[in-house]
C-alpha angles and dihedrals in degrees: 000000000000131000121241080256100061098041089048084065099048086056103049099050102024090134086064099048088040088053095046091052087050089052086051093059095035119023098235144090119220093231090056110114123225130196126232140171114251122171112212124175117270091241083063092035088063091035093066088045084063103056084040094064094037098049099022098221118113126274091242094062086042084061093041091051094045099045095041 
């Protein structure tokens, strides 16, 4: 049986016990990054250049932050 203290904590960071059961069955973790091959067209390409030099972030969080 577990304590109120125990089960204070539980509660509080269930999403961390609940992502670390999910690494146990799968071996990742879903804020892991993974790289792919995409082709865009030069004129986006520049485009993204652009925002890059403007906001000096990479191009990969731009797309991130513009998809999601």
């Amino acid at each position: 049986m577990l304590s109120n203290k125990a089960k204070r904590i539980l509660k509080k960071y269930r999403y961390v016990f609940d992502t670390l059961e999910n690494y146990d069955k799968t071996g990742k973790l879903p804020f892991q990054r993974k790289r792919i091959d995409v082709t865009l067209s030069v004129e986006t390409i520049n485009k993204l250049k652009a925002i890059k030099e403007k906001t000096g972030k990479p191009i990969s969080r731009i797309i991130e932050e513009r998809i999601c």
